[in-house]
GUVEX-530946 format. One record per atom (N, C-alpha, C): residue number from 1; atom name; y, x, z. Coordinates in pm, 1 decimal. Layout:
N
@resi: NUM, name: CA, py: Y, px: X, pz: Z
...
***
This chain:
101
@resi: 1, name: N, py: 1152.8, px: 170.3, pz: 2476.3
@resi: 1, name: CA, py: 1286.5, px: 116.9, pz: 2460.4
@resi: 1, name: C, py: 1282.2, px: 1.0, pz: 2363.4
@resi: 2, name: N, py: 1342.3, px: -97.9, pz: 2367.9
@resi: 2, name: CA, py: 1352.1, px: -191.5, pz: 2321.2
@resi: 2, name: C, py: 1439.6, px: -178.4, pz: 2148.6
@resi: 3, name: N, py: 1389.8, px: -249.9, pz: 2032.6
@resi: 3, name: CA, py: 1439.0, px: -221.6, pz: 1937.5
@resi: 3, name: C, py: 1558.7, px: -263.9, pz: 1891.9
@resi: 4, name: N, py: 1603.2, px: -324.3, pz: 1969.8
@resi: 4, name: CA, py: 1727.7, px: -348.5, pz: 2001.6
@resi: 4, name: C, py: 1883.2, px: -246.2, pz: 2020.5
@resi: 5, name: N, py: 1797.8, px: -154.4, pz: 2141.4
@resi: 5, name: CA, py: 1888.5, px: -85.8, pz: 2185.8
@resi: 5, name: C, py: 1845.4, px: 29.4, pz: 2132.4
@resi: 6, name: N, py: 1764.2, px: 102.1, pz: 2069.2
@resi: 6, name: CA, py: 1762.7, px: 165.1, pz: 1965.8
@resi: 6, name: C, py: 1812.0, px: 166.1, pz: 1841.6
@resi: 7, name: N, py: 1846.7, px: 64.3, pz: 1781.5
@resi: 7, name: CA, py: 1922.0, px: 10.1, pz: 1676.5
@resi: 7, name: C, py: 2077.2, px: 77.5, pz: 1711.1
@resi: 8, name: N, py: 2108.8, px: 9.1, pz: 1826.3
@resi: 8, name: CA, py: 2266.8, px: -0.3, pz: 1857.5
@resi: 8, name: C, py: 2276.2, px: 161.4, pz: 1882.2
@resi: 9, name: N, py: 2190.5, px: 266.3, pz: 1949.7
@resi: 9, name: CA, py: 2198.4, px: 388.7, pz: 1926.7
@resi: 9, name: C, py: 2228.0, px: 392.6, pz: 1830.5
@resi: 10, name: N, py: 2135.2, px: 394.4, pz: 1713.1
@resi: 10, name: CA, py: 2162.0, px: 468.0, pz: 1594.5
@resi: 10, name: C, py: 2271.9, px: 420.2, pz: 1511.9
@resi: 11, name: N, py: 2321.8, px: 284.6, pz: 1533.5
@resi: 11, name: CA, py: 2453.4, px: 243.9, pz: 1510.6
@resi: 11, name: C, py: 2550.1, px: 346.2, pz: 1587.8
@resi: 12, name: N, py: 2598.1, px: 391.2, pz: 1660.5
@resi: 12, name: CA, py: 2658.9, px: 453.5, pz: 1771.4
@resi: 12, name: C, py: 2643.0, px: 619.4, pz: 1692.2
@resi: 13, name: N, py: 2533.4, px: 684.1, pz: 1686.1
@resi: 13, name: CA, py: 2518.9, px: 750.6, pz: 1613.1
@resi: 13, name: C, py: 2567.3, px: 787.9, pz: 1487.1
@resi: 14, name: N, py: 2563.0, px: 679.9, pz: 1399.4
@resi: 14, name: CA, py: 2639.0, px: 667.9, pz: 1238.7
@resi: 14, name: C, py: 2763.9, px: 683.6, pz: 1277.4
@resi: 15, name: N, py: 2833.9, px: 591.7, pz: 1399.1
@resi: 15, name: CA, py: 2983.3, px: 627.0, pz: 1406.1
@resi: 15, name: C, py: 3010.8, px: 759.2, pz: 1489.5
@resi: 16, name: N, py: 2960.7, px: 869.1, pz: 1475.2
@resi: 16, name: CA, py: 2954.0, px: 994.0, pz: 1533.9
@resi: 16, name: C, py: 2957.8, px: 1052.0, pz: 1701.1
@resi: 17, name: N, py: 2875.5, px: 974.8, pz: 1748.7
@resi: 17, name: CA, py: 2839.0, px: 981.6, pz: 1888.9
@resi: 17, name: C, py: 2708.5, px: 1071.4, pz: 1895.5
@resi: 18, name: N, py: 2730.5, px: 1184.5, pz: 1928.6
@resi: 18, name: CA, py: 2641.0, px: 1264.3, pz: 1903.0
@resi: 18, name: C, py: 2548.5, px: 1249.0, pz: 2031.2
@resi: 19, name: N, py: 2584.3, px: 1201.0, pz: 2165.4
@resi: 19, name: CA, py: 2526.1, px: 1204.0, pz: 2236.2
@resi: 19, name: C, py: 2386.7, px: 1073.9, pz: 2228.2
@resi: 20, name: N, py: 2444.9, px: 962.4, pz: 2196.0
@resi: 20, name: CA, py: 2335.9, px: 885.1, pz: 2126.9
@resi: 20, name: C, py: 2197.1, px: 917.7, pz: 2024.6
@resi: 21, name: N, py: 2295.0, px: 995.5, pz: 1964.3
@resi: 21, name: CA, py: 2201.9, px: 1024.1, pz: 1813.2
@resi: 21, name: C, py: 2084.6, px: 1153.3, pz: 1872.0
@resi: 22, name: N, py: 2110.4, px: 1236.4, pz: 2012.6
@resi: 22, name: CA, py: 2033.4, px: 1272.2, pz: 2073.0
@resi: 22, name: C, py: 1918.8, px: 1246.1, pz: 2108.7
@resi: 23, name: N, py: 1977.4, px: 1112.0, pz: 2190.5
@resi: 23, name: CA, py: 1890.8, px: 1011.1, pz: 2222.8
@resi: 23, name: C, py: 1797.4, px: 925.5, pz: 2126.9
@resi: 24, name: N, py: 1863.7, px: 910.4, pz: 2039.9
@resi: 24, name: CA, py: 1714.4, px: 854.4, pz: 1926.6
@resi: 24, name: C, py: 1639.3, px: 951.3, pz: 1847.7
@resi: 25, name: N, py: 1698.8, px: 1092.7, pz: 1862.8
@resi: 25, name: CA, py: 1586.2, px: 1193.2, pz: 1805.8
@resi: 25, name: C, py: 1482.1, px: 1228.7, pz: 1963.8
@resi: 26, name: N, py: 1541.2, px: 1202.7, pz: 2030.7
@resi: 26, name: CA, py: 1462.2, px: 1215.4, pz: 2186.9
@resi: 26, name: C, py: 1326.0, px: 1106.2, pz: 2206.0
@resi: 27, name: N, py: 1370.0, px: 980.5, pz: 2145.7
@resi: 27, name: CA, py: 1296.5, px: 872.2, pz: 2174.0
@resi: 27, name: C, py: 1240.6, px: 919.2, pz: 2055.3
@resi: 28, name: N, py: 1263.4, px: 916.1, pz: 1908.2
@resi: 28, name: CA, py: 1151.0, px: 871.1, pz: 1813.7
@resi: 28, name: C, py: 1070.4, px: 999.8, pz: 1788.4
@resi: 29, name: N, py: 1144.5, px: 1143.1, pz: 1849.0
@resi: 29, name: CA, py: 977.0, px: 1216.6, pz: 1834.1
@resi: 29, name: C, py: 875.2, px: 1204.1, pz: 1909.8
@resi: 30, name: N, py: 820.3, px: 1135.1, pz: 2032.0
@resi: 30, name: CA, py: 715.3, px: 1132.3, pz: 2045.1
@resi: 30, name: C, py: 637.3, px: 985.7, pz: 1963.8
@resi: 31, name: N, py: 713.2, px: 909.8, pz: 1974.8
@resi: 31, name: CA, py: 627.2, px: 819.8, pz: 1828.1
@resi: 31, name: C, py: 593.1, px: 852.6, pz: 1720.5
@resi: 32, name: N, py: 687.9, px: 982.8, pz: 1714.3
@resi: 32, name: CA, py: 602.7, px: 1071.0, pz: 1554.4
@resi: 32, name: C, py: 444.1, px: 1150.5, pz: 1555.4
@resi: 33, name: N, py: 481.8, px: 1167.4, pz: 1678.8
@resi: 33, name: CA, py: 404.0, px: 1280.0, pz: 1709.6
@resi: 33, name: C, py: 234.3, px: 1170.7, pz: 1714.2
@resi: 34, name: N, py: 258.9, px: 1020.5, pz: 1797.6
@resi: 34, name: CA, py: 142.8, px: 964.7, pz: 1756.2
@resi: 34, name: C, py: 126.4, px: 907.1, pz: 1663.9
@resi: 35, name: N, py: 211.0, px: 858.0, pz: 1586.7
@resi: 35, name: CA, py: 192.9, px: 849.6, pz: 1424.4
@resi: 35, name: C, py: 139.5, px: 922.8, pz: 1342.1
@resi: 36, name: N, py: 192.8, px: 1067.4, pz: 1353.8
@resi: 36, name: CA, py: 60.7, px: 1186.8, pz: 1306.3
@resi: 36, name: C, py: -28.7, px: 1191.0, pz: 1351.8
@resi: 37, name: N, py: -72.8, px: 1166.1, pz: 1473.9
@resi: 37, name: CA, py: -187.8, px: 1212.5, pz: 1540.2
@resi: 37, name: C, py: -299.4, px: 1056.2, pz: 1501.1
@resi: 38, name: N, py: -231.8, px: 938.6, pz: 1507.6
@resi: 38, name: CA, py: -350.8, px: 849.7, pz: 1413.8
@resi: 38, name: C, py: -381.4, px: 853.8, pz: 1331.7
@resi: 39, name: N, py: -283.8, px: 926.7, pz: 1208.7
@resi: 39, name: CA, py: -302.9, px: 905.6, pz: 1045.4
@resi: 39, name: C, py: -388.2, px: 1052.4, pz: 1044.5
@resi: 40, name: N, py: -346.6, px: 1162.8, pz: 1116.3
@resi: 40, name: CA, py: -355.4, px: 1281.2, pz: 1072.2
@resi: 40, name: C, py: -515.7, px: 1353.3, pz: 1183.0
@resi: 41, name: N, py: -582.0, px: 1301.0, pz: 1246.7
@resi: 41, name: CA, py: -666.3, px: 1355.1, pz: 1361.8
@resi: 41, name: C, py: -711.1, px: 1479.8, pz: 1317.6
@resi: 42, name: N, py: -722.9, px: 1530.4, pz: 1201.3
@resi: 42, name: CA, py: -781.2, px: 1697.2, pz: 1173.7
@resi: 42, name: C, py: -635.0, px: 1797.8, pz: 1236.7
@resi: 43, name: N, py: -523.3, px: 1724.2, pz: 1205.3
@resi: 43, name: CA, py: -447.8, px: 1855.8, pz: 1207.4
@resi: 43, name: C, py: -413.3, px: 1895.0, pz: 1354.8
@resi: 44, name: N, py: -397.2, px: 2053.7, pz: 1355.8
@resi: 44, name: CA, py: -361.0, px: 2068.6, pz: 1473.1
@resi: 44, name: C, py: -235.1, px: 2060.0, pz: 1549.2
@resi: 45, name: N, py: -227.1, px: 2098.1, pz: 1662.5
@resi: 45, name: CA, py: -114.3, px: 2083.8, pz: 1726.6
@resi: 45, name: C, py: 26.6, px: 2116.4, pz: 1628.8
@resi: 46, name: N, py: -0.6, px: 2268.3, pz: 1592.5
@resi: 46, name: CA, py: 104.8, px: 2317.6, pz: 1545.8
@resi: 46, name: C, py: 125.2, px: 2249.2, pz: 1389.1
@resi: 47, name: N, py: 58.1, px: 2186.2, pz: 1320.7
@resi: 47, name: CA, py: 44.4, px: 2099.0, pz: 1231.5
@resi: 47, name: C, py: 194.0, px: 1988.2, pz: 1271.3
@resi: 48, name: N, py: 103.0, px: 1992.7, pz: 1361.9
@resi: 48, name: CA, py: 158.7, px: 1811.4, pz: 1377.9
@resi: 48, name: C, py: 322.4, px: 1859.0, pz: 1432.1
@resi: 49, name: N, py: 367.3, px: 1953.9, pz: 1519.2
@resi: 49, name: CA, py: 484.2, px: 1997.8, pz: 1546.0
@resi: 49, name: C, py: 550.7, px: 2008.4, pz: 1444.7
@resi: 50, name: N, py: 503.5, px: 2112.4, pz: 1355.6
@resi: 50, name: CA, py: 561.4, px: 2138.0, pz: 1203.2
@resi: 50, name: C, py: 613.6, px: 2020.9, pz: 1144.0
@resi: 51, name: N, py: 506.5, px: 1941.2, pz: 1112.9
@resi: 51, name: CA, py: 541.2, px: 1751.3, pz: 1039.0
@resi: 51, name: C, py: 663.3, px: 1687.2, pz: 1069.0
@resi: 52, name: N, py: 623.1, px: 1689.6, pz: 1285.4
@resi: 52, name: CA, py: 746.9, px: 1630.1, pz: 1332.6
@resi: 52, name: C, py: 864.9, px: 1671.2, pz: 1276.5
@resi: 53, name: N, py: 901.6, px: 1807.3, pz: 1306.6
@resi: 53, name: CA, py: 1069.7, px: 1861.9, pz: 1263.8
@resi: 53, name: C, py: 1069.2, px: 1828.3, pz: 1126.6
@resi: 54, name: N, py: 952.4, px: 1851.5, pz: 1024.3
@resi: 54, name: CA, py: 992.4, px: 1741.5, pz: 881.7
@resi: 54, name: C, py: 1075.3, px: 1629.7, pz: 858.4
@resi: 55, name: N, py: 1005.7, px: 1554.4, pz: 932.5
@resi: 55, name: CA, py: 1036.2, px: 1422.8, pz: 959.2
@resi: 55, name: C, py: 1194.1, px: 1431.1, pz: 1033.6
@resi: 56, name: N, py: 1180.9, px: 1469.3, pz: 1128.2
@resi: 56, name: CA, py: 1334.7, px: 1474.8, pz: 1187.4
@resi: 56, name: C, py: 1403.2, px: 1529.5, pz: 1077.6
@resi: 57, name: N, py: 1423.2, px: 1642.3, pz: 1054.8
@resi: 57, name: CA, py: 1487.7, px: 1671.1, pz: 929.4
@resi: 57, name: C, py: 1553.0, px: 1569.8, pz: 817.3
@resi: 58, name: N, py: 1438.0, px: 1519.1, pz: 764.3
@resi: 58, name: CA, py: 1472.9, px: 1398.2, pz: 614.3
@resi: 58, name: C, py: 1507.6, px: 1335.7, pz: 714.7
@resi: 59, name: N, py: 1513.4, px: 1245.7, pz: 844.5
@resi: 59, name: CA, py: 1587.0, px: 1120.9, pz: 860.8
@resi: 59, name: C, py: 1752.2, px: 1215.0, pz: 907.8
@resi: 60, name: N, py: 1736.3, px: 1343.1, pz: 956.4
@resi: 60, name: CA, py: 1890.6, px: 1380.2, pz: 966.6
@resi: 60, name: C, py: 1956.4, px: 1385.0, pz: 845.4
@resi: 61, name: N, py: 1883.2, px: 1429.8, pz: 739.5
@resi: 61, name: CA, py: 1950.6, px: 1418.1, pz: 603.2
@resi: 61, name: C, py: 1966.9, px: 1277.8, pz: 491.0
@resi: 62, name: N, py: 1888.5, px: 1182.0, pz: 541.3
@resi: 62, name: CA, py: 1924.5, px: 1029.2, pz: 560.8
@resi: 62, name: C, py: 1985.8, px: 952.7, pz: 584.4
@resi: 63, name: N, py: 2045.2, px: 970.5, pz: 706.7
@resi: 63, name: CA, py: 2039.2, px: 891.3, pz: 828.0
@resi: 63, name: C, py: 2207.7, px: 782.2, pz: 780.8
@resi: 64, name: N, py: 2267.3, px: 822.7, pz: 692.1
@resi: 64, name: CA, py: 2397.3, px: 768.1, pz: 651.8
@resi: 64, name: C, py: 2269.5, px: 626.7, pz: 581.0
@resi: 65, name: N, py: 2183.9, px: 629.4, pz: 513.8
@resi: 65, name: CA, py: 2105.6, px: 511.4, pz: 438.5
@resi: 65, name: C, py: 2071.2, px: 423.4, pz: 562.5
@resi: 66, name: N, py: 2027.0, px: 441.8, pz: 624.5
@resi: 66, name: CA, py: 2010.9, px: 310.7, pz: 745.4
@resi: 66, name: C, py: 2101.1, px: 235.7, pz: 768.6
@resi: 67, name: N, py: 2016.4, px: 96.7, pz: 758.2
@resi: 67, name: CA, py: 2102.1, px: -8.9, pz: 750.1
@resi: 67, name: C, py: 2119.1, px: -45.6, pz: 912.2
@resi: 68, name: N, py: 2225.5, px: -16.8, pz: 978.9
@resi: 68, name: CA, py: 2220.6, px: -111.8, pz: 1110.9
@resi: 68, name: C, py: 2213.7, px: -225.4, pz: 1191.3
@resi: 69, name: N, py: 2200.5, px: -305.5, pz: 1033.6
@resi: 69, name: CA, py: 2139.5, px: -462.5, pz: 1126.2
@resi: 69, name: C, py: 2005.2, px: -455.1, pz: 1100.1
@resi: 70, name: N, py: 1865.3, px: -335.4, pz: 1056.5
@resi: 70, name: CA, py: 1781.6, px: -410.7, pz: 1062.7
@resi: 70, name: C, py: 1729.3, px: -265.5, pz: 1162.7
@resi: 71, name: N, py: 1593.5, px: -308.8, pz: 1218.2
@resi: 71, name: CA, py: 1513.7, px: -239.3, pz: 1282.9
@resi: 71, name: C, py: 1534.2, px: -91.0, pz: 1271.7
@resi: 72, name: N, py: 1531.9, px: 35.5, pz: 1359.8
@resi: 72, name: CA, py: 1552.3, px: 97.8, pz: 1328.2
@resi: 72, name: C, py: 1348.6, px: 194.0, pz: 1334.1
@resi: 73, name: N, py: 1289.9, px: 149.7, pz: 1382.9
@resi: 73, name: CA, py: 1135.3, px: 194.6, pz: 1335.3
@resi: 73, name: C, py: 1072.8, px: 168.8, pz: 1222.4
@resi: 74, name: N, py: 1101.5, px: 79.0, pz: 1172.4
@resi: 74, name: CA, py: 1048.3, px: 45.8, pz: 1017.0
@resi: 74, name: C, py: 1109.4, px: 195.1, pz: 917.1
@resi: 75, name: N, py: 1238.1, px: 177.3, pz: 942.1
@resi: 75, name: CA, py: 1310.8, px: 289.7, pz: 885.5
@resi: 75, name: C, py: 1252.8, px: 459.0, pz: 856.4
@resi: 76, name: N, py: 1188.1, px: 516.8, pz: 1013.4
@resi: 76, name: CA, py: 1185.8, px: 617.4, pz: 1055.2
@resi: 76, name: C, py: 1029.6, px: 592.3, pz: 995.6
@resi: 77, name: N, py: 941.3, px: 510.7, pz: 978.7
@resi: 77, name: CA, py: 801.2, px: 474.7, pz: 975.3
@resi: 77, name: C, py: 808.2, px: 510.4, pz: 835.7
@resi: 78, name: N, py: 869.4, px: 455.8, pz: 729.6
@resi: 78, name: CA, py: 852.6, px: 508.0, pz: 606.3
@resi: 78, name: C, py: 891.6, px: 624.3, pz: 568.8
@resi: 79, name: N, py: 1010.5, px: 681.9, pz: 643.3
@resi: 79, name: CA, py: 1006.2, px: 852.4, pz: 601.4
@resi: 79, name: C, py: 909.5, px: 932.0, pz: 636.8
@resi: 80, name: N, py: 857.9, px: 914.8, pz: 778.6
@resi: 80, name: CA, py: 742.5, px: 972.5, pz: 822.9
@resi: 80, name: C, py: 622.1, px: 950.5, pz: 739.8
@resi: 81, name: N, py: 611.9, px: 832.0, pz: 660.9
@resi: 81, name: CA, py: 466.5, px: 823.0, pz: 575.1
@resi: 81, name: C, py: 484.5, px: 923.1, pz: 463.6
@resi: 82, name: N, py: 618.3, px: 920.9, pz: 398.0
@resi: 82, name: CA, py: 606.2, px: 1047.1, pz: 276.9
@resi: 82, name: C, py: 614.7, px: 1107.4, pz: 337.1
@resi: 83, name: N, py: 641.5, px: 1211.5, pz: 461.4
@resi: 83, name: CA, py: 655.2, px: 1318.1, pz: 517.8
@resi: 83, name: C, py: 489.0, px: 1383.6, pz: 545.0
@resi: 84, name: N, py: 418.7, px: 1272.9, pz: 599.0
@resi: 84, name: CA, py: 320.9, px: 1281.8, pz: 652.8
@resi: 84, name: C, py: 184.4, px: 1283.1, pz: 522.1
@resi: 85, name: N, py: 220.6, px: 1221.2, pz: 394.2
@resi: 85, name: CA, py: 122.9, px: 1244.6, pz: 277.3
@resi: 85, name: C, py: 168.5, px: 1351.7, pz: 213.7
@resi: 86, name: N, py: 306.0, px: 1427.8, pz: 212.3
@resi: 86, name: CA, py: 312.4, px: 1522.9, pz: 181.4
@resi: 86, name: C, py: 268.3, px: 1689.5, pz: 252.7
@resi: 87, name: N, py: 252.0, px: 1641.4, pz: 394.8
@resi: 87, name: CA, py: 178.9, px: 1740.8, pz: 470.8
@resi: 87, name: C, py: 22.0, px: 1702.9, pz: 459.6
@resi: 88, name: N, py: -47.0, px: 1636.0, pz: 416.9
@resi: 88, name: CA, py: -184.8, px: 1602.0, pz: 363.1
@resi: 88, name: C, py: -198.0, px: 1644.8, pz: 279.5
@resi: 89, name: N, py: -93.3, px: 1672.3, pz: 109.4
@resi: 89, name: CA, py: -157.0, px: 1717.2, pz: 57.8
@resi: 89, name: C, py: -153.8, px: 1880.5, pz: 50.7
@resi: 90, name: N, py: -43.8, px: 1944.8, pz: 142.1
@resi: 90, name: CA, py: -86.1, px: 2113.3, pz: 120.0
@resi: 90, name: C, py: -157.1, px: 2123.0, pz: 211.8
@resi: 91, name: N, py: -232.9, px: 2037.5, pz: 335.4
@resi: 91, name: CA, py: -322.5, px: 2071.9, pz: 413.4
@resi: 91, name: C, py: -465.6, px: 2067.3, pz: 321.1
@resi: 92, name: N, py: -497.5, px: 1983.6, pz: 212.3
@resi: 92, name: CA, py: -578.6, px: 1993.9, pz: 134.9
@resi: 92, name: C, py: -561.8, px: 2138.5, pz: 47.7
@resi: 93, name: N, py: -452.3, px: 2146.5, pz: 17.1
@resi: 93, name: CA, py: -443.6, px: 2266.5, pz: -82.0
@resi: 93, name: C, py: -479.2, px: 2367.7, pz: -37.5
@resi: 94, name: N, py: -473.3, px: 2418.5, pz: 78.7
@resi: 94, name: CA, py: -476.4, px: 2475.6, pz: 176.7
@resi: 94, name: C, py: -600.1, px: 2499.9, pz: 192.4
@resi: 95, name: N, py: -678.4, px: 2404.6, pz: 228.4
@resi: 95, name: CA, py: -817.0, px: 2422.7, pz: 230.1
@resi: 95, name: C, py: -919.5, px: 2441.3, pz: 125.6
@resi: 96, name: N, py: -881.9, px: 2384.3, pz: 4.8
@resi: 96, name: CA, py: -944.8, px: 2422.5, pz: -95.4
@resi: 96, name: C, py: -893.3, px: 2534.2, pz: -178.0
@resi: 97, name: N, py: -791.0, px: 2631.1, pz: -140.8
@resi: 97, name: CA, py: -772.1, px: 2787.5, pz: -154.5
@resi: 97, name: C, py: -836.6, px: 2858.6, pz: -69.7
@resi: 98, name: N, py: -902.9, px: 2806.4, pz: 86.6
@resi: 98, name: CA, py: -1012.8, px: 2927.8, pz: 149.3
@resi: 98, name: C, py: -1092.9, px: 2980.8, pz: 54.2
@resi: 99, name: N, py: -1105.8, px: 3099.8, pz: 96.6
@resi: 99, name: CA, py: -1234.7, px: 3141.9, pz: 35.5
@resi: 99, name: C, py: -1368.5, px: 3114.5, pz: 100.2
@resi: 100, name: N, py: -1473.2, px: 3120.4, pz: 45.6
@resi: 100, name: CA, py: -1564.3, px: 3098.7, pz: 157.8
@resi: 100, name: C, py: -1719.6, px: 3216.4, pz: 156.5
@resi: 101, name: N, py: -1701.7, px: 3278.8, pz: 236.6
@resi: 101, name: CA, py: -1797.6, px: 3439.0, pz: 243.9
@resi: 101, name: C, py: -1924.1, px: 3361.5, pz: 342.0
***
């Protein structure tokens, strides 16, 4: 979809069109999903599912901060990066609490 008309969704969205705002949680989770999957290649599926609804989450609890004249992927790209270093680091923690027999 063009970033254009993703924009004007999530404009549409802010003014409480829920059926829109569907539509851009429809469109931008599978770009999450390869956004984790480039930054993130160890984690697994259910990893990366988990992350996603993160991510959806903070931009639903956001989503009033988006500015509607500018891009709306830049936007979703930086919540997903703290979303996504914060699931890096309990996947580390995580691993360096195994035990190892």
């Amino acid at each position: 979809m063009a970033p254009a008309k993703l924009q004007a969704l999530m404009r549409a969205a802010q003014a409480g069109d829920m059926r829109a705002y569907e539509s851009v949680l429809r469109i931008i989770t599978p770009k999450l999903r390869q956004l984790i999957r480039g930054q993130r290649p160890f984690f697994s599926a259910e990893e990366i599912e988990d992350l996603v609804q993160e991510i959806l989450l903070s931009v639903h609890a956001v989503r009033a901060t988006y500015d509607p004249n500018r891009a709306l992927m830049p936007w979703v790209s930086t919540i997903a990066h703290s979303r996504i270093a914060d699931g890096a680091r309990r996947y580390y923690r995580g691993k360096a609490q195994e035990i190892q027999m």
